[in-house]
mmCIF file of the N, C-alpha and C atoms, coordinates in Angstrom:
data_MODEL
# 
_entry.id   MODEL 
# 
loop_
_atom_site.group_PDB 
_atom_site.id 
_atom_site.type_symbol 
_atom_site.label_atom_id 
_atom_site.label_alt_id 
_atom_site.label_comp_id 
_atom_site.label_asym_id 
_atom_site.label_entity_id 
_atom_site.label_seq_id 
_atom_site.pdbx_PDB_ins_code 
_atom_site.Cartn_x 
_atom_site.Cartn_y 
_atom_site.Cartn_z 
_atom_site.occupancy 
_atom_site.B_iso_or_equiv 
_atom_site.pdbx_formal_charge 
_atom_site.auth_seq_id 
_atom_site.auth_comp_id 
_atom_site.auth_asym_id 
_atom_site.auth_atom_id 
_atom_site.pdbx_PDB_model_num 
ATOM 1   N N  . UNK A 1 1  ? 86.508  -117.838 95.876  1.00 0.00 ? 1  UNK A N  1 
ATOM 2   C CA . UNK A 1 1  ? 87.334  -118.531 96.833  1.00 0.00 ? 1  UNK A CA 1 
ATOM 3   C C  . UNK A 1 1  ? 86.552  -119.713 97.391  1.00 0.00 ? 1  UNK A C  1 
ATOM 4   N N  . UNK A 1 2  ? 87.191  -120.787 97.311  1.00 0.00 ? 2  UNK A N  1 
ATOM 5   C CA . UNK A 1 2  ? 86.511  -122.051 98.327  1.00 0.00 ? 2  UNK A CA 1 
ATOM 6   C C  . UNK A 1 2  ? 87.534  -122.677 99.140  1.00 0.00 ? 2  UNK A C  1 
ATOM 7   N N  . UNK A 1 3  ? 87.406  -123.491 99.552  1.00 0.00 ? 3  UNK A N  1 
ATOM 8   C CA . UNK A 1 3  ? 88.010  -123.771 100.801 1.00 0.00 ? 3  UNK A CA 1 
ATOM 9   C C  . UNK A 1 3  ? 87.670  -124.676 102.104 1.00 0.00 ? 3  UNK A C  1 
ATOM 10  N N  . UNK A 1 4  ? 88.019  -124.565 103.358 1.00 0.00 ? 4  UNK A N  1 
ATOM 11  C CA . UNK A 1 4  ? 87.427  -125.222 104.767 1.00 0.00 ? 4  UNK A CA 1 
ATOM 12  C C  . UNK A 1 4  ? 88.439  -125.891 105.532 1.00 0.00 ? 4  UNK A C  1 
ATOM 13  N N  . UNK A 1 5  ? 88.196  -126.827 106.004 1.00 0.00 ? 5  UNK A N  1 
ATOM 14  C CA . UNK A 1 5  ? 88.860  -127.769 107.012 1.00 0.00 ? 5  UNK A CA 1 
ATOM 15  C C  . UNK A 1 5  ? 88.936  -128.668 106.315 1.00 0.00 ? 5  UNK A C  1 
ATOM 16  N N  . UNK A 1 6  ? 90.663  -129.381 106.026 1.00 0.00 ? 6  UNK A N  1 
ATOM 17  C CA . UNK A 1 6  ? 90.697  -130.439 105.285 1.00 0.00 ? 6  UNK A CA 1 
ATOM 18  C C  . UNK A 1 6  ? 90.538  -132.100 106.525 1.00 0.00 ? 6  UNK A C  1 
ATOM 19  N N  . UNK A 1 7  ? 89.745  -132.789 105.782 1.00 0.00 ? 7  UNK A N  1 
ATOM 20  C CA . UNK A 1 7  ? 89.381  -133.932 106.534 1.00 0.00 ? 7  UNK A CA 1 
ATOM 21  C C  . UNK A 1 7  ? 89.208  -135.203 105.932 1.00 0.00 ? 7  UNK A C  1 
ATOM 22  N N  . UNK A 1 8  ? 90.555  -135.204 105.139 1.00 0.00 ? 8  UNK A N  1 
ATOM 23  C CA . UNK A 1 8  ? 90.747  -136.372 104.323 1.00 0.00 ? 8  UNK A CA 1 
ATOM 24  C C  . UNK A 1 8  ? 91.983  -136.112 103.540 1.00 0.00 ? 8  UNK A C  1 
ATOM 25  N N  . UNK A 1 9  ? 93.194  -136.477 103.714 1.00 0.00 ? 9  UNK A N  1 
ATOM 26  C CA . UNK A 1 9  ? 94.530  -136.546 102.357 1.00 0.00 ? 9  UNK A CA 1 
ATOM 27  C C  . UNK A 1 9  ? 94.896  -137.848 102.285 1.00 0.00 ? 9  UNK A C  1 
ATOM 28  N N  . UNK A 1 10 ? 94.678  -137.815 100.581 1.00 0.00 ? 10 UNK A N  1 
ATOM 29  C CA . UNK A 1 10 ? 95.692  -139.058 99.692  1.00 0.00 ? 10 UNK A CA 1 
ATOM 30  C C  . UNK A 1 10 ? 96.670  -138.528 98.863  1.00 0.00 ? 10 UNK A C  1 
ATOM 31  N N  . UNK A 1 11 ? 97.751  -138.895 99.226  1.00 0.00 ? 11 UNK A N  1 
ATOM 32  C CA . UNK A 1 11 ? 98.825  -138.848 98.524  1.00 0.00 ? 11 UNK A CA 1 
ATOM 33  C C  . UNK A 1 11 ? 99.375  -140.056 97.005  1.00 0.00 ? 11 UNK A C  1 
ATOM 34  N N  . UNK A 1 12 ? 99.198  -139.761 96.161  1.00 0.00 ? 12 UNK A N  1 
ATOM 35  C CA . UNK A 1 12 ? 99.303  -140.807 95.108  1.00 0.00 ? 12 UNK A CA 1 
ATOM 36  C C  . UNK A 1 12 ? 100.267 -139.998 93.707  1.00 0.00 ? 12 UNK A C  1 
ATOM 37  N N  . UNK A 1 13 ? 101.617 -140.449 93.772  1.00 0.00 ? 13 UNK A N  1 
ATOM 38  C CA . UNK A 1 13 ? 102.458 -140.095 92.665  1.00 0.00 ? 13 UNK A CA 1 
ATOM 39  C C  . UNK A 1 13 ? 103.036 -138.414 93.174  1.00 0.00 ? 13 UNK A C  1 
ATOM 40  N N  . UNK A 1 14 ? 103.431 -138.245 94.095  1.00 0.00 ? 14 UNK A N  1 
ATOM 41  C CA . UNK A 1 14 ? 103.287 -136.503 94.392  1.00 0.00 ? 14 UNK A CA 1 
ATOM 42  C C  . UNK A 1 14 ? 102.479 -136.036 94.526  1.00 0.00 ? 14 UNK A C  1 
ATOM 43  N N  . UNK A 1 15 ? 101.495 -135.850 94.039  1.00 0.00 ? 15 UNK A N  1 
ATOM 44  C CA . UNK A 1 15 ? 100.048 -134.864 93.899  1.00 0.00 ? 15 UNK A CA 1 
ATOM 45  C C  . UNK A 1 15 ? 99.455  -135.559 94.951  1.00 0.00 ? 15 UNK A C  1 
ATOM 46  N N  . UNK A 1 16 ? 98.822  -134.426 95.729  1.00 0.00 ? 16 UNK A N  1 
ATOM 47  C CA . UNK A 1 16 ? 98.136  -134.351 97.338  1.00 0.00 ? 16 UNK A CA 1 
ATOM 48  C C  . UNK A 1 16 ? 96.484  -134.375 96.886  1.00 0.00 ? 16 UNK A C  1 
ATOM 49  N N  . UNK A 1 17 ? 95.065  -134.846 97.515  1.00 0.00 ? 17 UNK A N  1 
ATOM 50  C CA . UNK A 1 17 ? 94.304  -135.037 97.389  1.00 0.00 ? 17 UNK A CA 1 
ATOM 51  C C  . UNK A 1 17 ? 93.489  -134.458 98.722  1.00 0.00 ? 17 UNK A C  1 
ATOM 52  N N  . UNK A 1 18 ? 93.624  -133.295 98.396  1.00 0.00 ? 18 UNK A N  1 
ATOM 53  C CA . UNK A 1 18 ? 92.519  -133.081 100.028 1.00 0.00 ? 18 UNK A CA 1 
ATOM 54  C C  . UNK A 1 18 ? 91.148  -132.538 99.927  1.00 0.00 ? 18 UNK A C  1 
ATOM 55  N N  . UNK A 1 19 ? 90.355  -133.498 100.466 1.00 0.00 ? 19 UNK A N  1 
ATOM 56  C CA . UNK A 1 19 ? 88.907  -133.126 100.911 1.00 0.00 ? 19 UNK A CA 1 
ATOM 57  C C  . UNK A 1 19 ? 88.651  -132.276 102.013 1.00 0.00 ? 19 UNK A C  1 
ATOM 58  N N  . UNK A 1 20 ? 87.931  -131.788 101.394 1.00 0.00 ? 20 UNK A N  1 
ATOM 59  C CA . UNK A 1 20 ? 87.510  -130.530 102.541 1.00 0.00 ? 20 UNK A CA 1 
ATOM 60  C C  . UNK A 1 20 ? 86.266  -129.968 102.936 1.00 0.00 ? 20 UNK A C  1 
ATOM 61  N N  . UNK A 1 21 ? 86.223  -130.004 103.870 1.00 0.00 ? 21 UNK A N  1 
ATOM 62  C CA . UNK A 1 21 ? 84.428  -129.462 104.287 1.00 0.00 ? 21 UNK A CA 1 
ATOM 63  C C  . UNK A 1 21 ? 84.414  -127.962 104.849 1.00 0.00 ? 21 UNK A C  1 
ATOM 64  N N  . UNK A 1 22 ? 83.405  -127.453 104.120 1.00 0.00 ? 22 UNK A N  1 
ATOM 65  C CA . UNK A 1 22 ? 83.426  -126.282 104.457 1.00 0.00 ? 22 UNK A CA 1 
ATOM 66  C C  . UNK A 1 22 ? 81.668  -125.470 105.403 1.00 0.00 ? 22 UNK A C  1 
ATOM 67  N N  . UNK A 1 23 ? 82.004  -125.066 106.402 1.00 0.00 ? 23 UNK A N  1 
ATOM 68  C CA . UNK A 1 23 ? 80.286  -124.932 107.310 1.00 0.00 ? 23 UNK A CA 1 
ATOM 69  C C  . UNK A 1 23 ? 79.669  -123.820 106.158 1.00 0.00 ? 23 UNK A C  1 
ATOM 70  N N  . UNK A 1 24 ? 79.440  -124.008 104.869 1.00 0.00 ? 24 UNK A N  1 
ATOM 71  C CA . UNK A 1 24 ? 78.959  -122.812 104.521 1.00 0.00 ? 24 UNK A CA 1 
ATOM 72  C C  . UNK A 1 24 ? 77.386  -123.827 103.756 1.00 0.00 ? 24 UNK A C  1 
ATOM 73  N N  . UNK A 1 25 ? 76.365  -123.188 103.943 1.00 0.00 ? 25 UNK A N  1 
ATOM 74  C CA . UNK A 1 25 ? 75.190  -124.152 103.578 1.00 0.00 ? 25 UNK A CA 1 
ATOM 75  C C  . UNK A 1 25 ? 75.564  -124.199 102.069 1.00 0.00 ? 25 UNK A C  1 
ATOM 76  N N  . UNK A 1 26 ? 76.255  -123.314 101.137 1.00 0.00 ? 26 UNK A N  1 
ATOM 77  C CA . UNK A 1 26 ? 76.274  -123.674 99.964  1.00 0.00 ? 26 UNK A CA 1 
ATOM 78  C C  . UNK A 1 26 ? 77.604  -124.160 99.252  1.00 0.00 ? 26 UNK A C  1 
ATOM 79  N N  . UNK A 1 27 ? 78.453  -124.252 100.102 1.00 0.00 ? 27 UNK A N  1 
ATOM 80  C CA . UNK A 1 27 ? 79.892  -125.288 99.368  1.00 0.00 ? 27 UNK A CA 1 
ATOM 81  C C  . UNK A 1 27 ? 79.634  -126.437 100.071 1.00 0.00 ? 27 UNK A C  1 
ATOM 82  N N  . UNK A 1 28 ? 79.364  -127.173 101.775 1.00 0.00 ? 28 UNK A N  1 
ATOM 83  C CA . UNK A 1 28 ? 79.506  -128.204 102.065 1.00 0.00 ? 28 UNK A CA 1 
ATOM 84  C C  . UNK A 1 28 ? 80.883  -128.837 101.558 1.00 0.00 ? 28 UNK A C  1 
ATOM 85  N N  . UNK A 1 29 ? 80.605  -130.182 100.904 1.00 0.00 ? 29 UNK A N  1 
ATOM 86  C CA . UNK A 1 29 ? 81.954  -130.670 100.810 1.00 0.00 ? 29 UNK A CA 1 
ATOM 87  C C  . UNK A 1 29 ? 82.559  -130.534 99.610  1.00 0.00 ? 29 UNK A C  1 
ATOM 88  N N  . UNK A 1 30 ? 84.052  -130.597 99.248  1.00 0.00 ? 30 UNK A N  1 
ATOM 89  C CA . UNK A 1 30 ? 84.783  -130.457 97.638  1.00 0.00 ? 30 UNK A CA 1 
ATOM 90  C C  . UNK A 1 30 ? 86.211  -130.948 98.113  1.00 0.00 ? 30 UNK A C  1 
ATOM 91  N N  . UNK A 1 31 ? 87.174  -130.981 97.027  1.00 0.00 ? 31 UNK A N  1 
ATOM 92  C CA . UNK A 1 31 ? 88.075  -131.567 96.811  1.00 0.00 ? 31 UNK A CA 1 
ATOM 93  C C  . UNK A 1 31 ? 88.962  -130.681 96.056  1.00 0.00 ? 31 UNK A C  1 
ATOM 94  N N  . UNK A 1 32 ? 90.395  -130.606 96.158  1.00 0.00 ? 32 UNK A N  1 
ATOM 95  C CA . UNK A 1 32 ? 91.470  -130.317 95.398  1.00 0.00 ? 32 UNK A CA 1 
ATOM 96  C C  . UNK A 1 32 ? 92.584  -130.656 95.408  1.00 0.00 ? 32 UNK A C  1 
ATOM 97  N N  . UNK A 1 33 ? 93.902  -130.571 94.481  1.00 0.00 ? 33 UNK A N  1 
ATOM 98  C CA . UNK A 1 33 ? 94.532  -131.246 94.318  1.00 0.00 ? 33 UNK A CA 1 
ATOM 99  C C  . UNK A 1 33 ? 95.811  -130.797 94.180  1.00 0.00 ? 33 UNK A C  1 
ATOM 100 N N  . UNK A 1 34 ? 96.941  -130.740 95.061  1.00 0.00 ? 34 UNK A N  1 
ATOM 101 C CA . UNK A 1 34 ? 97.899  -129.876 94.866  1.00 0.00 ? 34 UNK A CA 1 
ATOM 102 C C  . UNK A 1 34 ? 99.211  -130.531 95.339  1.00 0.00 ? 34 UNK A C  1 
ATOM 103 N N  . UNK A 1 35 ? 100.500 -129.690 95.136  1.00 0.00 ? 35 UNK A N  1 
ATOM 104 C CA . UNK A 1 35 ? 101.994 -130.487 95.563  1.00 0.00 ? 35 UNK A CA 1 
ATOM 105 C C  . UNK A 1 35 ? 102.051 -129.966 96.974  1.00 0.00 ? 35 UNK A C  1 
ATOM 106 N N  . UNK A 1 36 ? 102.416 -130.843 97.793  1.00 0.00 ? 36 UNK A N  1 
ATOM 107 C CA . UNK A 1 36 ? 102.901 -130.642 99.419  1.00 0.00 ? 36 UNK A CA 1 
ATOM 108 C C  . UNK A 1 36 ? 104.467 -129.638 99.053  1.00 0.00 ? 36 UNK A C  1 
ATOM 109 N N  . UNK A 1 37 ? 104.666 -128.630 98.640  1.00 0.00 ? 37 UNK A N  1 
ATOM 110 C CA . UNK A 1 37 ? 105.712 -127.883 98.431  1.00 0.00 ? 37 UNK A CA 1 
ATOM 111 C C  . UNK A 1 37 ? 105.601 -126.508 98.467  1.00 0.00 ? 37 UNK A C  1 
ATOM 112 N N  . UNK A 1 38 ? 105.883 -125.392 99.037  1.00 0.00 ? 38 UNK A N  1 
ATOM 113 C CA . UNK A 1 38 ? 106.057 -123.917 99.254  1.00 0.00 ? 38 UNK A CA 1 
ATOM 114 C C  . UNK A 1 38 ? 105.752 -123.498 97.533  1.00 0.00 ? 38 UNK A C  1 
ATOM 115 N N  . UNK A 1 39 ? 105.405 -122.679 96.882  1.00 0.00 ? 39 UNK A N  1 
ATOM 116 C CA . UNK A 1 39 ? 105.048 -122.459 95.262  1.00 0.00 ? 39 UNK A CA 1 
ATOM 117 C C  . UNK A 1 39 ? 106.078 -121.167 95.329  1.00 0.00 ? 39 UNK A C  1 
ATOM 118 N N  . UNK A 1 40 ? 106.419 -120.536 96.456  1.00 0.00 ? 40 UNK A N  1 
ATOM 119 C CA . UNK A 1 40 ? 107.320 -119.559 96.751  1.00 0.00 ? 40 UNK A CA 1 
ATOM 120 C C  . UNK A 1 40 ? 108.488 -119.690 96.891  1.00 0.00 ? 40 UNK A C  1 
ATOM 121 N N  . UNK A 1 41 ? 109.119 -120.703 97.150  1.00 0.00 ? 41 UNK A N  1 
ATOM 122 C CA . UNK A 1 41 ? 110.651 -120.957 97.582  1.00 0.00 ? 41 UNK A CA 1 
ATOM 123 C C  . UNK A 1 41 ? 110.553 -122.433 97.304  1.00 0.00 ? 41 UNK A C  1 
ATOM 124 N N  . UNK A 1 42 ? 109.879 -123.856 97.391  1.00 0.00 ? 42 UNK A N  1 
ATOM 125 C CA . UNK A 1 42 ? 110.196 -124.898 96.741  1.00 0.00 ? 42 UNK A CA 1 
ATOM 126 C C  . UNK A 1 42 ? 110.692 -125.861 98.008  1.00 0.00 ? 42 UNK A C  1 
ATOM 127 N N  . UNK A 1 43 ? 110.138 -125.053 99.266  1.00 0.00 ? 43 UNK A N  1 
ATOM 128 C CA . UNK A 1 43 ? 110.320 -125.838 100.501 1.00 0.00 ? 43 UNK A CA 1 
ATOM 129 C C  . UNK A 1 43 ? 109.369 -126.745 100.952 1.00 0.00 ? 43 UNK A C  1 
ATOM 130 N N  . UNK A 1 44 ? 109.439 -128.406 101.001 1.00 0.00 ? 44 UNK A N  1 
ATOM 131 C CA . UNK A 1 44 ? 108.398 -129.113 101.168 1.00 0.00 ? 44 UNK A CA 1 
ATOM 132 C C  . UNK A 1 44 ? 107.566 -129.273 102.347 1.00 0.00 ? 44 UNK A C  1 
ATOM 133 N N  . UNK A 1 45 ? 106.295 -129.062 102.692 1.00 0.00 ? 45 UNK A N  1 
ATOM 134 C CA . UNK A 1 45 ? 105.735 -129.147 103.781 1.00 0.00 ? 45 UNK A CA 1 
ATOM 135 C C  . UNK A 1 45 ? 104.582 -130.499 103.994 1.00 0.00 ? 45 UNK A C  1 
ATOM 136 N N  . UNK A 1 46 ? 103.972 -130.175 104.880 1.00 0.00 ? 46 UNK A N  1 
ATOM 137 C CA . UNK A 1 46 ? 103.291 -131.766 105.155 1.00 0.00 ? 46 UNK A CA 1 
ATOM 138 C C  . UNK A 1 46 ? 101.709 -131.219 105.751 1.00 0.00 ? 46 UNK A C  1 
ATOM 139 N N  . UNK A 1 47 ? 100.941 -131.408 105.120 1.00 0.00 ? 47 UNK A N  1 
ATOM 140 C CA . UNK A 1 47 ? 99.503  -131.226 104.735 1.00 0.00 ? 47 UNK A CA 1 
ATOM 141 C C  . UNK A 1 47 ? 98.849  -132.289 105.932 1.00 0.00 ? 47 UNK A C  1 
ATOM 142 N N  . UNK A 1 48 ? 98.086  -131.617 106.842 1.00 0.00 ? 48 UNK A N  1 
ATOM 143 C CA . UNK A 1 48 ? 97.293  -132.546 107.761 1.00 0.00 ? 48 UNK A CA 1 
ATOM 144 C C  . UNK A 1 48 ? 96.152  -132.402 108.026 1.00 0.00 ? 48 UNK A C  1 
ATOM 145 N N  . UNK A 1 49 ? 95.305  -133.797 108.860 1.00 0.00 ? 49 UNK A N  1 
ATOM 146 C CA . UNK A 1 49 ? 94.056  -133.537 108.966 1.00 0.00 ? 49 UNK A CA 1 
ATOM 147 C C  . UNK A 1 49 ? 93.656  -132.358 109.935 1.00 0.00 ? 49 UNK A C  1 
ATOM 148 N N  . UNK A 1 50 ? 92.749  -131.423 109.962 1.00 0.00 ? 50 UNK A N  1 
ATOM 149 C CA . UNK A 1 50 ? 92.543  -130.428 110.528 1.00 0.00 ? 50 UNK A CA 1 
ATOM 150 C C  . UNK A 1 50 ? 92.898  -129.063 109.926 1.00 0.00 ? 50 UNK A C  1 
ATOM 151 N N  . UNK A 1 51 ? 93.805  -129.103 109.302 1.00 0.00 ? 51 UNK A N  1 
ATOM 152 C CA . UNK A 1 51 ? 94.357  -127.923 108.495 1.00 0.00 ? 51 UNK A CA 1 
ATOM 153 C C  . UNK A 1 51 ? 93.268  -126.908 107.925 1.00 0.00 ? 51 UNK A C  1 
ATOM 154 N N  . UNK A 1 52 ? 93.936  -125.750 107.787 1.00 0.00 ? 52 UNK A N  1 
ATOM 155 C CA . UNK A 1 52 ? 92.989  -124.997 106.823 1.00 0.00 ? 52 UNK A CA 1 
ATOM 156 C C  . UNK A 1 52 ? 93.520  -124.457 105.655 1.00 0.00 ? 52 UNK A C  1 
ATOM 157 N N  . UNK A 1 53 ? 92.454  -125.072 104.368 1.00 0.00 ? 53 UNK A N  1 
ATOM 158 C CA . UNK A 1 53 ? 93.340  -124.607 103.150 1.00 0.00 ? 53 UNK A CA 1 
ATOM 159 C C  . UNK A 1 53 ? 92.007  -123.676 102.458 1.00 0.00 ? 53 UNK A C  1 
ATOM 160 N N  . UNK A 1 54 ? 92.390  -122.912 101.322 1.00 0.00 ? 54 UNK A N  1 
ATOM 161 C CA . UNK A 1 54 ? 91.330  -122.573 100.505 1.00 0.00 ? 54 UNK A CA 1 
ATOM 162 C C  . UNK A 1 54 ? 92.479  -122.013 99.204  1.00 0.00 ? 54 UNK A C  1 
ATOM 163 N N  . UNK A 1 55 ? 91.304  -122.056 97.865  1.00 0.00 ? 55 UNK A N  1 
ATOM 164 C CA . UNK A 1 55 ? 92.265  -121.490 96.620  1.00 0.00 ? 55 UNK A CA 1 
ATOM 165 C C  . UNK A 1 55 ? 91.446  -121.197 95.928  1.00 0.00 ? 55 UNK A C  1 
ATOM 166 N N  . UNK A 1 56 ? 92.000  -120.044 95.116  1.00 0.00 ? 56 UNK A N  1 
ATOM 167 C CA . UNK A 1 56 ? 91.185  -119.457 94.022  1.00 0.00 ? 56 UNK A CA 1 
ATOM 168 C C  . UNK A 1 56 ? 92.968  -119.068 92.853  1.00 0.00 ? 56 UNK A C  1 
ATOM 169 N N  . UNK A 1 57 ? 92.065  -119.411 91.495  1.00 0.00 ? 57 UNK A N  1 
ATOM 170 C CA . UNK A 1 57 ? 93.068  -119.453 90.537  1.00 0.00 ? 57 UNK A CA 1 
ATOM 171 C C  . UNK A 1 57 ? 94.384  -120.141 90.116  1.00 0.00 ? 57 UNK A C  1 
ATOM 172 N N  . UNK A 1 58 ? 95.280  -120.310 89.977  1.00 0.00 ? 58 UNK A N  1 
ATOM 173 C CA . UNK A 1 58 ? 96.321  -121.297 90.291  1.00 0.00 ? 58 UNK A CA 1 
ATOM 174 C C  . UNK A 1 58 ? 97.241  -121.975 91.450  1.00 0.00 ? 58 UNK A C  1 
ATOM 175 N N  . UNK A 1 59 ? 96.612  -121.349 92.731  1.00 0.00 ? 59 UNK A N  1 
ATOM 176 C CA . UNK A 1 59 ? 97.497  -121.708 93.752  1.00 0.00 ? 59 UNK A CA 1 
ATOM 177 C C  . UNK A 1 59 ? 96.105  -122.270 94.952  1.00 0.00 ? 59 UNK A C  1 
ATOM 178 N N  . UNK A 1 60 ? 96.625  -123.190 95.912  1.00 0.00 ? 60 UNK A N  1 
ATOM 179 C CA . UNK A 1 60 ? 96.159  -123.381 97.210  1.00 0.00 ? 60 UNK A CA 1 
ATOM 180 C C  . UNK A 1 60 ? 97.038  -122.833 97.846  1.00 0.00 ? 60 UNK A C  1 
ATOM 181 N N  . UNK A 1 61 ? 95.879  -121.755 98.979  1.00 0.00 ? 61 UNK A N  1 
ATOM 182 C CA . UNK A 1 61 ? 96.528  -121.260 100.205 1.00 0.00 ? 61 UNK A CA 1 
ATOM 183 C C  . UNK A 1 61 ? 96.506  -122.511 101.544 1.00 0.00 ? 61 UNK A C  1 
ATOM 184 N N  . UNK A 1 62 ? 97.321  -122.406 102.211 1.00 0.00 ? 62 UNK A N  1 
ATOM 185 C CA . UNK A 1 62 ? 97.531  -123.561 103.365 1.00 0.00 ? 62 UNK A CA 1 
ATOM 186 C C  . UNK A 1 62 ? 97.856  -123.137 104.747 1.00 0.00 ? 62 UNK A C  1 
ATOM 187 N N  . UNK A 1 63 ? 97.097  -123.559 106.006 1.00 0.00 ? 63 UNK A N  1 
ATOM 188 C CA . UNK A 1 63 ? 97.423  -123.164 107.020 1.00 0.00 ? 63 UNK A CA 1 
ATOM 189 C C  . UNK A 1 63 ? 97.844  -123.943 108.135 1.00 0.00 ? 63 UNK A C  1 
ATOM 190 N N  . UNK A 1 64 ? 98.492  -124.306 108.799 1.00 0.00 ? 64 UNK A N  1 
ATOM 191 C CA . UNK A 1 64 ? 98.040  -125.155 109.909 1.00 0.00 ? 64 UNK A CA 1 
ATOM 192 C C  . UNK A 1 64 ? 98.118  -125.046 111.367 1.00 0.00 ? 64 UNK A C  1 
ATOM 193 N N  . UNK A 1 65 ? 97.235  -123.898 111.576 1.00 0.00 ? 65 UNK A N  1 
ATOM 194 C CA . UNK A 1 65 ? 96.677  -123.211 112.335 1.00 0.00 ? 65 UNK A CA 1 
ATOM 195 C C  . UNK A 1 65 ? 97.579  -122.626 113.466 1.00 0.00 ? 65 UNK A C  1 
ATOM 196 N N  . UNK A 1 66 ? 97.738  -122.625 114.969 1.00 0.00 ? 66 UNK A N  1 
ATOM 197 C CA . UNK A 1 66 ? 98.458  -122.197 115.690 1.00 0.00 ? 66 UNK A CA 1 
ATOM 198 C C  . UNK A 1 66 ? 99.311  -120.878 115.127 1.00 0.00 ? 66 UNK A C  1 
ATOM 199 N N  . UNK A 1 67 ? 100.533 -120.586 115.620 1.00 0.00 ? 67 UNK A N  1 
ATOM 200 C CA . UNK A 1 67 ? 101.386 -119.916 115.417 1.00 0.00 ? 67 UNK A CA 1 
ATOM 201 C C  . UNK A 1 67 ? 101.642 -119.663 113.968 1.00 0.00 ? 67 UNK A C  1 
ATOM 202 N N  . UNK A 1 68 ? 101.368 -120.863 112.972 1.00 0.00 ? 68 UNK A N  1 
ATOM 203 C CA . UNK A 1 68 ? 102.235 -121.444 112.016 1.00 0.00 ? 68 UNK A CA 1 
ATOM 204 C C  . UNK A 1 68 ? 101.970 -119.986 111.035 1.00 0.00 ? 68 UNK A C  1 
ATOM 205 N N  . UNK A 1 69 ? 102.577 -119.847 110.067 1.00 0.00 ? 69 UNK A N  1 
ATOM 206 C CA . UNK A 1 69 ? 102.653 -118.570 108.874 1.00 0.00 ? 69 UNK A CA 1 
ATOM 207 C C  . UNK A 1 69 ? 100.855 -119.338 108.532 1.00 0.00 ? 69 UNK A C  1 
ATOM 208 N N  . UNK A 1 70 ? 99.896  -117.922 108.038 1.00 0.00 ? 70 UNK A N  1 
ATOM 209 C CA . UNK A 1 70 ? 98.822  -118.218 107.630 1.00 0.00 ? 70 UNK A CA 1 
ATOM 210 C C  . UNK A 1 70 ? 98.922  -118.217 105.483 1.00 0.00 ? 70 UNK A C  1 
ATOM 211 N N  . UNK A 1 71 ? 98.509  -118.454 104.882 1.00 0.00 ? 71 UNK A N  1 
ATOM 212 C CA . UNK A 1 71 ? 98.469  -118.580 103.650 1.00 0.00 ? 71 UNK A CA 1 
ATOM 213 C C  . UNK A 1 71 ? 99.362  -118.705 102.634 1.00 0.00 ? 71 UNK A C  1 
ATOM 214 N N  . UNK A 1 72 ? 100.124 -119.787 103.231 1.00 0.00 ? 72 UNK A N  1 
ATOM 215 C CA . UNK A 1 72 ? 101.448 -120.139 102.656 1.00 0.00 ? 72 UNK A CA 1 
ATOM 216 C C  . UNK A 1 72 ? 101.117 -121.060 101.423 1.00 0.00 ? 72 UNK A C  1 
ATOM 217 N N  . UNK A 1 73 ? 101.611 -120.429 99.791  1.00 0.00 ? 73 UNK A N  1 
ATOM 218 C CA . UNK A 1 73 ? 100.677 -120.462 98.800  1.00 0.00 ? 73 UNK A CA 1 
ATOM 219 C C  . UNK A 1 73 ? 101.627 -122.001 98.398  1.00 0.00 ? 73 UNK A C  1 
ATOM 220 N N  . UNK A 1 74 ? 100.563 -122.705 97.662  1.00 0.00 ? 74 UNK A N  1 
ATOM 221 C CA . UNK A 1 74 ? 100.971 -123.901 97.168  1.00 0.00 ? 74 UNK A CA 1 
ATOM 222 C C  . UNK A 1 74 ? 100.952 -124.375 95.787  1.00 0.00 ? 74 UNK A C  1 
ATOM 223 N N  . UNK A 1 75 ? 101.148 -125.144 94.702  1.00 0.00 ? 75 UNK A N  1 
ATOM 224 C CA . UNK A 1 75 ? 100.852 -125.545 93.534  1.00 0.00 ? 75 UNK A CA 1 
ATOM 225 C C  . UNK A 1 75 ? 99.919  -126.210 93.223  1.00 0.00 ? 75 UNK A C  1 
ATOM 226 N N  . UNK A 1 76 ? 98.466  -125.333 92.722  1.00 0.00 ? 76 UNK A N  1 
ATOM 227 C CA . UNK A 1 76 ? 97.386  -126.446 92.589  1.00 0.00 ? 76 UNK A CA 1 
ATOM 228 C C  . UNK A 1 76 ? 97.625  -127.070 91.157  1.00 0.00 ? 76 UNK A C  1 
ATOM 229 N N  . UNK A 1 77 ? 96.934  -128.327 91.208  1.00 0.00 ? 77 UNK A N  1 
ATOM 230 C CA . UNK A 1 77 ? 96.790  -129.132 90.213  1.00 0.00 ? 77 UNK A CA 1 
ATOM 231 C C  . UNK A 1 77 ? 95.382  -129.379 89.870  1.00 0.00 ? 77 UNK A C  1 
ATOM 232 N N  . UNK A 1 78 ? 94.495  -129.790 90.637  1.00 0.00 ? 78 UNK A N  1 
ATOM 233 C CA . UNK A 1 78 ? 92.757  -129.328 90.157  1.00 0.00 ? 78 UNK A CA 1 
ATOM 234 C C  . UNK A 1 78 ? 92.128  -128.936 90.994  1.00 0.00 ? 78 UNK A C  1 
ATOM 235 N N  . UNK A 1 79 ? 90.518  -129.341 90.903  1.00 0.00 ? 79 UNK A N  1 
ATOM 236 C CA . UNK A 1 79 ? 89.545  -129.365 91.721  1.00 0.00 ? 79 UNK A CA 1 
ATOM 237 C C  . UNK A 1 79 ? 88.481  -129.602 91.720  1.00 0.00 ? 79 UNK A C  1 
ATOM 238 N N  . UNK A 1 80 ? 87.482  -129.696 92.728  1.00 0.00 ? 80 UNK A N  1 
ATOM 239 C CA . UNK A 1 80 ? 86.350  -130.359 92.398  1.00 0.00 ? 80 UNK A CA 1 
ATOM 240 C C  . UNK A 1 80 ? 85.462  -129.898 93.172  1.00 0.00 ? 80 UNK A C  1 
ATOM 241 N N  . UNK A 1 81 ? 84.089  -129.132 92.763  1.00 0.00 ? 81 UNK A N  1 
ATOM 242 C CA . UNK A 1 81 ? 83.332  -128.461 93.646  1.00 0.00 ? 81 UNK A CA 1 
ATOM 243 C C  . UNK A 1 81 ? 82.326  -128.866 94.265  1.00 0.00 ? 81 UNK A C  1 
# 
């Protein structure tokens, strides 16, 4: 699993671009790449700075913090460690 606090999105052609820093001395910073859309139902959501995401295997989990539902799974497209 990797993951952190995303603190950087580009959006280019659909596909979402979020950088993310993570306080762990051995991930620091990485990148992945996924659709702003529910992978469960196909409902579009909106990815922000502060958020918390992490993914392992074909999906990013997504949070954005408060109240909001925690690990609401998404469509990854890559990544970068």
């Amino acid at each position: 699993m990797v993951g952190g606090t995303v603190v950087g999105v580009s959006r280019i052609d659909g596909v979402t671009l979020l950088n993310v820093e993570d306080k762990s001395p051995y991930t620091g910073s990485c990148a992945v790449r996924c659709i702003e859309k529910r992978a469960d139902t196909g409902a579009p959501i909106a990815i922000m700075i502060g958020d918390q995401v992490w993914w392992q295997g074909g999906k990013v989990y997504w949070w954005a913090g408060g109240v909001a539902e925690k690990d609401v799974p998404l469509p990854k497209v890559g990544y970068s460690h």
